[in-house]
N, C-alpha and C positions, 0 to 999 in steps of 0.2 A: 504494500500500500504506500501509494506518497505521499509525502508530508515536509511541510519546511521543516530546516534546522536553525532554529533561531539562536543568534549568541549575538554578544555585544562586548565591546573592549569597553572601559575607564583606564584611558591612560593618565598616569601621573604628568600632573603639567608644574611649571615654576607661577602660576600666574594665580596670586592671592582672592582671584576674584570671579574665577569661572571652575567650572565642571564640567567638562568635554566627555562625551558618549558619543561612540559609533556603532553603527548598526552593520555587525559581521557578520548577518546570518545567511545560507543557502538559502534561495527559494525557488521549490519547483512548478516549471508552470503548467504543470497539469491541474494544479489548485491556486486560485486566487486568493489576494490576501485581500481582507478585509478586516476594516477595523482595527485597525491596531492598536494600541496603549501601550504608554510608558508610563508608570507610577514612581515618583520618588521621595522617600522619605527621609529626613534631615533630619541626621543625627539631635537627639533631644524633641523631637515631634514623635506623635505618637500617629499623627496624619500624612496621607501620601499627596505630593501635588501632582496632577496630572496634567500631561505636556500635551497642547492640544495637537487631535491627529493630522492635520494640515500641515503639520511638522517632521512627521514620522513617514515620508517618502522612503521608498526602498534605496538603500545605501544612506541612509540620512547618516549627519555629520553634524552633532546640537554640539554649542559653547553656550553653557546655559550660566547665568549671571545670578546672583539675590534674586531680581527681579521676579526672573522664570522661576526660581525655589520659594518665591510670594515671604522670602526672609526681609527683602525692599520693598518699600511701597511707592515712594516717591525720588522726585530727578531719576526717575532710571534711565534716562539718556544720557546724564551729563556725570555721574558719581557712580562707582562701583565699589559697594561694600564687598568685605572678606566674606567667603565662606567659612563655615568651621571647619574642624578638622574632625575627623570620630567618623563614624563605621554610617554611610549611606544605603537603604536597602532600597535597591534597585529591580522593579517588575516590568517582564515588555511579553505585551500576549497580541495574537491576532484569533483571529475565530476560529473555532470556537476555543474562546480563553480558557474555560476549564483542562482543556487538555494539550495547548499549543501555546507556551509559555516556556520563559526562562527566567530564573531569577537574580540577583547576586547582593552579596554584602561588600561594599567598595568601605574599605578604609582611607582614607582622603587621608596623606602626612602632610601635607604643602606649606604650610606655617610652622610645623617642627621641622622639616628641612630648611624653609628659608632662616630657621633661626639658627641651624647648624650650619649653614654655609657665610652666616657673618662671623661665625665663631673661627672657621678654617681662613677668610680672609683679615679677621685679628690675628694668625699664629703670624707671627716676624720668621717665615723661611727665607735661606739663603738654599744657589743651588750647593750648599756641600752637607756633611753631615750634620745633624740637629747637633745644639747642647741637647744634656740630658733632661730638660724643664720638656725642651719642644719636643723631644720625642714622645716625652710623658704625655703630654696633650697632644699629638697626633695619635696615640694608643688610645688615650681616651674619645676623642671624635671618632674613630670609627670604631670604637664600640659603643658608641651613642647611633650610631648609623645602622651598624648592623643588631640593636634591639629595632629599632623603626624598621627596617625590613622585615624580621623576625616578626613583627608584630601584624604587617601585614601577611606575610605568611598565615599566621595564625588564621588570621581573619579572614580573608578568602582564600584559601586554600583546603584551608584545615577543618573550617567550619565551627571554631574553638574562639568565639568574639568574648569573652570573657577574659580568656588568657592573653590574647590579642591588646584588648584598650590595656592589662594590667601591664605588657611590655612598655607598650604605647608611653602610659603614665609617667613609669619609671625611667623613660627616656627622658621626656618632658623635665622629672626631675633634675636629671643628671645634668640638662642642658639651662637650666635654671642654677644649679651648683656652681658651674665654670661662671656664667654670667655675674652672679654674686662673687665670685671670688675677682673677676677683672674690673669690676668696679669699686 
């Protein structure tokens, strides 16, 4: 019997103010699609916003802002608020939804990286070997790095968003530790 194969990437982007979704799916054209939806819920809501379907063209390519997350309400042309960071659950169905769906839990780091990569352009390298201070905090940045991977891991992969935000966290701390210590 055929059937689409619906999948969608969330890639991690640098940009404090958008959530990029692409639409990967196979679809065969012995069945039409109809209907589509994309549901997504922001971390700390308990509600999905749904992206209306004028949007969700085969191949679609959203950079979705506050706005579209209904987190902004106003100037959304001219100011773009952060999104947050924390575990997005993402739904994309075409008909019939109950059985033609995909789901995902997207951990969004994009603010604990951007706060790690001011931290890597404070470390004073030279190209020859560190003192032993730099080394110490190059050891330590990238194992701040690799808990935030680790933590996405968790979190989509592993299906383990518990153990996931508790990485997450403890990154956050660690990267909060360094900060208070250079100021």
């Amino acid at each position: 019997m055929a059937s689409h194969k619906l999948s969608l990437e969330i890639p991690d982007t640098s940009n404090l103010s958008i959530l990029r979704i692409d639409d990967t799916s196979v679809y065969t054209n012995l069945i039409g699609i109809t209907c589509p939806q994309l549901f997504i819920t922001v971390p700390g809501f308990n509600y999905s916003v749904v992206i209306p379907e004028a949007r969700l063209t085969t191949g679609y390519r959203l950079i979705l802002t506050a706005c579209d997350l209904e987190l902004q309400t106003t100037n959304c042309d001219s100011e773009f608020a952060e999104l947050p960071d924390g575990i997005y659950a993402i739904k994309y169905a075409v008909s019939p939804h109950e059985y033609v769906y995909v789901e995902y839990n997207h951990l969004r780091i994009t603010k604990a990286m951007s706060d790690l990569y001011k931290l890597w352009c404070d470390l004073d390298l030279y190209p020859s070997d560190p003192i032993r201070s730099q080394k110490e905090q190059m050891i330590q940045l990238q194992t701040i790095e690799g808990y935030l991977k680790a933590a996405k891991y968790k979190v989509e992969n592993c299906h383990e968003s518990k153990q996931g935000m508790d990485l997450y966290n403890y990154a956050l701390k660690l990267i909060e530790k360094i900060n208070c210590k250079l100021c």
